[in-house]
N, C-alpha and C positions, 0 to 999 in steps of 0.2 A: 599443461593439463587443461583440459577442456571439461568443465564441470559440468556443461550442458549437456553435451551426450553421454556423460556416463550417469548423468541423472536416471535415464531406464534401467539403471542396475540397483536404484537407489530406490528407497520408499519414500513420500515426500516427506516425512518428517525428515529422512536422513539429507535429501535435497535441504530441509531447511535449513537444518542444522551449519549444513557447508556453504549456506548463503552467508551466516552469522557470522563464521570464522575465518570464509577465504577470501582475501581479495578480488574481486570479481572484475571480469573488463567489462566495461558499459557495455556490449554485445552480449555477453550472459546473462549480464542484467536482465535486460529487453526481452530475451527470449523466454527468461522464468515469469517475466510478466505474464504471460502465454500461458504459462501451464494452469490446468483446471484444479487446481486447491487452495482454500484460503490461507491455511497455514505460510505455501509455498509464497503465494502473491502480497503477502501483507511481509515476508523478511524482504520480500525485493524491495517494497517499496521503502520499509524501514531504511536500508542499507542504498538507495536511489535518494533518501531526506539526507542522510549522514552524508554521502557525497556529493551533495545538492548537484546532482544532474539534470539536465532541463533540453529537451528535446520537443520534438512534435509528435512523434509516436506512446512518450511516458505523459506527454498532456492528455494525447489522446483517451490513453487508458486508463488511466484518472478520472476523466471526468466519465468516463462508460464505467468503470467502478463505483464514483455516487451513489450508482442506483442499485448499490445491492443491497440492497436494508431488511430483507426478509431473514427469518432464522436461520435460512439453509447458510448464512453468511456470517454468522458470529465469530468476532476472535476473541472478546471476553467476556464473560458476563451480558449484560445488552449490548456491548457494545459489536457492531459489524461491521464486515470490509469498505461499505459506505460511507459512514464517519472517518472512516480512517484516509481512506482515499479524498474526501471530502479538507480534513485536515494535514493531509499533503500536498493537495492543492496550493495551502497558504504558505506551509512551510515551503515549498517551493519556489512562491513569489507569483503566483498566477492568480495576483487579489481579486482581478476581475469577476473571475469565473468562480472563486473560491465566495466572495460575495452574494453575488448570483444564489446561486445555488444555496448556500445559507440562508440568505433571507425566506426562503422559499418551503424551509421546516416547517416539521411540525416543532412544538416548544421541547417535547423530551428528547428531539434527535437533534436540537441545538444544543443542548444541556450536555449531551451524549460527547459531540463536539469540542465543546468548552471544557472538557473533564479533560479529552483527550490533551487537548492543549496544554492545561494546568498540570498533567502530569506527566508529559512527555517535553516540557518545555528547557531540561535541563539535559534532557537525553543527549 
């Protein structure tokens, strides 16, 4: 079963939904990284942290993630696909860039960060 293409039949919560629950082979992965919804892109990445995958193309898209910090990007409350992407960076192991770039906030989108951590740290 190919969940990537029967994704067009799917709406993306329901795409999310089957990122949550099915197995996925790193090439589905990758591909929903692609797709234009935050809901979509933030279970890939969850489920990219749980199998610590590590690639050139999920670094890629990570760090072009960073910078989605506008509203149009939230997945909780303040928090948006930025921070998150930002904090899979680390959880990843890409401290350099995860660095970088944190240093580089403002104080409430480190905060934003640090929440994430403290509360996804047992995830």
């Amino acid at each position: 079963m190919n969940i990537f293409w029967e994704a067009t039949d799917l709406s993306y919560l329901g795409l999310a939904k089957k990122i949550m629950v099915e197995d996925l082979s790193e090439e589905e992965l990758l591909k929903c990284l692609d797709i234009p919804n935050v809901t979509v892109v933030k279970q890939t990445i969850f489920r990219i942290i749980e199998k610590n995958i590590k690639n050139r193309k999920i670094h890629s898209k990570l760090l072009e993630y960073t910078g989605f910090m506008n509203d149009n990007f939230k997945i909780l409350g303040f928090c948006k696909l930025g921070h998150f992407a930002i904090y899979a960076l680390k959880q990843l192991g890409y401290n350099d860039d995860f660095q970088s770039i944190f240093d580089n906030l403002k104080d409430d989108d480190k905060e934003m960060v640090t929440m994430l951590e403290m509360t996804l740290k047992d995830h």
